[in-house]
One Martini backbone bead per residue (centre of mass of N, CA, C, O) as a GRO file, in nm:
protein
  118
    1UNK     BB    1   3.578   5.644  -1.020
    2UNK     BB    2   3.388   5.695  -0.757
    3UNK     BB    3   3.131   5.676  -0.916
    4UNK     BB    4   3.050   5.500  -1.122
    5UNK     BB    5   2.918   5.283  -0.947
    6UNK     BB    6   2.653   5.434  -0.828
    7UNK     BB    7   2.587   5.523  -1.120
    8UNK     BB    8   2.497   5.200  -1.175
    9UNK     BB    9   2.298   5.196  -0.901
   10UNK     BB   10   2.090   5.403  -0.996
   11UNK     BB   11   2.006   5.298  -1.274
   12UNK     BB   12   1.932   5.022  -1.224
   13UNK     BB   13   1.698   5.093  -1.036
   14UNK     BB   14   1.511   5.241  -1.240
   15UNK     BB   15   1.469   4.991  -1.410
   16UNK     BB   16   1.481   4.748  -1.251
   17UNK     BB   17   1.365   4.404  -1.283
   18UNK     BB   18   1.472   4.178  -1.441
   19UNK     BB   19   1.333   3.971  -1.639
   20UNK     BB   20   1.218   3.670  -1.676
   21UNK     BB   21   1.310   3.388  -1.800
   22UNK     BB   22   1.214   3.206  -2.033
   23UNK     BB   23   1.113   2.933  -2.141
   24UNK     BB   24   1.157   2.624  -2.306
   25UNK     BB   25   0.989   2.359  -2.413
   26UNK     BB   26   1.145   2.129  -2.247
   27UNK     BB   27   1.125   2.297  -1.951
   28UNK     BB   28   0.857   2.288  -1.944
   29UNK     BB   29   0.808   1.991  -1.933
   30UNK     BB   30   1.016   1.886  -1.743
   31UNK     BB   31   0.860   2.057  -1.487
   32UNK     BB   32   0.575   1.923  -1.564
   33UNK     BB   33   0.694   1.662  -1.435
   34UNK     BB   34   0.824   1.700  -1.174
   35UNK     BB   35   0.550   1.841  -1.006
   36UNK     BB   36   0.367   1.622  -1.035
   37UNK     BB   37   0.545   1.376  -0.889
   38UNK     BB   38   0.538   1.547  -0.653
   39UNK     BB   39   0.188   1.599  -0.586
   40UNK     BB   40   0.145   1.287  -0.589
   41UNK     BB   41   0.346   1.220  -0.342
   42UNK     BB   42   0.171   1.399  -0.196
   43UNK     BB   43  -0.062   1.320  -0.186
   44UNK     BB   44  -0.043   1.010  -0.097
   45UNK     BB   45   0.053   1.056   0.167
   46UNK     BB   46  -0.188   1.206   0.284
   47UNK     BB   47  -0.346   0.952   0.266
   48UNK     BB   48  -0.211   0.800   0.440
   49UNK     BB   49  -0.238   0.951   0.702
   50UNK     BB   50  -0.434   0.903   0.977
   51UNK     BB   51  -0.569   1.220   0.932
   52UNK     BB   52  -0.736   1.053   0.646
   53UNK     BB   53  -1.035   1.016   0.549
   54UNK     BB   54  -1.116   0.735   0.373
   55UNK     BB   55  -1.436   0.695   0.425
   56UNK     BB   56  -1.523   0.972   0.284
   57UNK     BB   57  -1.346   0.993   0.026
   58UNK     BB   58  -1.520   0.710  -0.116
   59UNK     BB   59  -1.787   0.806  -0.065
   60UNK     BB   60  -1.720   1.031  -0.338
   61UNK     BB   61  -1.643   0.870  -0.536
   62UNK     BB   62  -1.640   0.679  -0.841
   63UNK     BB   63  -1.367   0.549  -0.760
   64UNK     BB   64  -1.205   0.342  -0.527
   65UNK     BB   65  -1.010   0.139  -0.667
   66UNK     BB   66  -0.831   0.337  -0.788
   67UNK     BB   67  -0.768   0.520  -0.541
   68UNK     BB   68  -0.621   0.306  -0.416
   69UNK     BB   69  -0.419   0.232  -0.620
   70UNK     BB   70  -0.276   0.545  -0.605
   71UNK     BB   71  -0.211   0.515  -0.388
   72UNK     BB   72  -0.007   0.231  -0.383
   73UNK     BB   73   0.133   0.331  -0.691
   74UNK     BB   74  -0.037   0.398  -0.901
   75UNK     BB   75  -0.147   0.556  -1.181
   76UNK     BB   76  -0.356   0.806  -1.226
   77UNK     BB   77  -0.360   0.705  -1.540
   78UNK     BB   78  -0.467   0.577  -1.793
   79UNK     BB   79  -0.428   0.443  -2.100
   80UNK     BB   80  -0.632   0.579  -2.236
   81UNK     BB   81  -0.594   0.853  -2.177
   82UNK     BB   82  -0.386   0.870  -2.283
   83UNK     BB   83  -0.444   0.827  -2.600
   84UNK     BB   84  -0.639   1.063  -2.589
   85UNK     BB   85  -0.429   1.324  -2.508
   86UNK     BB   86  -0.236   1.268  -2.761
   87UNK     BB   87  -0.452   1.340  -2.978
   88UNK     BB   88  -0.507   1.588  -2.878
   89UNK     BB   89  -0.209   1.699  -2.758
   90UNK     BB   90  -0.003   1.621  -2.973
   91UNK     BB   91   0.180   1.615  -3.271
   92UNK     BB   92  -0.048   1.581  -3.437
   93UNK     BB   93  -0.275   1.820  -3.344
   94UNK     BB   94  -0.064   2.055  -3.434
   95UNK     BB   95  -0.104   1.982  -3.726
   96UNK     BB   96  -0.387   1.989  -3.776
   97UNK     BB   97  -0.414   2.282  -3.677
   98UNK     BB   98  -0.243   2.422  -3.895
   99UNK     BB   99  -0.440   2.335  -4.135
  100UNK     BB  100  -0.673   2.491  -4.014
  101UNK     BB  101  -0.552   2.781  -4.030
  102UNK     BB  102  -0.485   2.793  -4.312
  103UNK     BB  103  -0.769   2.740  -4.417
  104UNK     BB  104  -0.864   2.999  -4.242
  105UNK     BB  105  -0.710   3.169  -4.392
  106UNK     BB  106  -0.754   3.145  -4.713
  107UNK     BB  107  -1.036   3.222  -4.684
  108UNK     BB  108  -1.009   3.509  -4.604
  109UNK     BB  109  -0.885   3.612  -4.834
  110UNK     BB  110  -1.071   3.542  -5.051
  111UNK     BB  111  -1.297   3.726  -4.901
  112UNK     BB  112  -1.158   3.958  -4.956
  113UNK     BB  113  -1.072   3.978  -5.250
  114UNK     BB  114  -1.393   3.975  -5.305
  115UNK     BB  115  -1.493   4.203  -5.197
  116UNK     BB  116  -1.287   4.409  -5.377
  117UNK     BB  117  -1.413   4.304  -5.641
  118UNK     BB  118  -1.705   4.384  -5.616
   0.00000   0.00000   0.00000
């Protein structure tokens, strides 16, 4: 009985850290937008603080009334932004994409099938 403990803690180490547990896809979305909330207010503060060049940071910009808004607390997206976004990245053009490999599936089988036919 008095080896067992020591032998589980050979064994263990010999294996190593067990692999990080993988995110679901809503704790992966839950997380980047925590994570983006916090640097945009870490952001903020930053243009806010004293020690921060604003008129240097607008002389470089090409909109400086937006980056105004976005320091005052508005969002960093415009309502298009979002839309244009949502067109590429949502649920929508992931249907998309599925049918266009679906199509480029059936494409390539064909394409071996006459190779093979011929």
């Amino acid at each position: 009985n008095w080896c067992c403990p020591t032998g589980r803690r050979v064994q263990s180490s010999k294996l190593g850290p067990a692999p990080p547990r993988l995110l679901t896809e809503e704790e992966y979305r839950l997380q980047g937008e925590v994570e983006t909330c916090k640097a945009l207010q870490e952001l903020r503060s930053l243009c806010q603080s004293p020690e921060f060049s604003a008129w240097t940071t607008v002389s470089r910009i090409q909109s400086p009334k937006r980056f105004a808004d976005f320091v005052g607390g508005a969002s960093h997206v415009t309502p298009n932004e979002v839309s244009v976004h949502e067109r590429e990245y949502g649920l929508d053009s992931l249907f998309v994409d599925e049918q266009l490999f679906e199509e480029e599936d059936e494409e390539e089988e064909e394409d071996v099938n006459d190779s093979f036919a011929g």
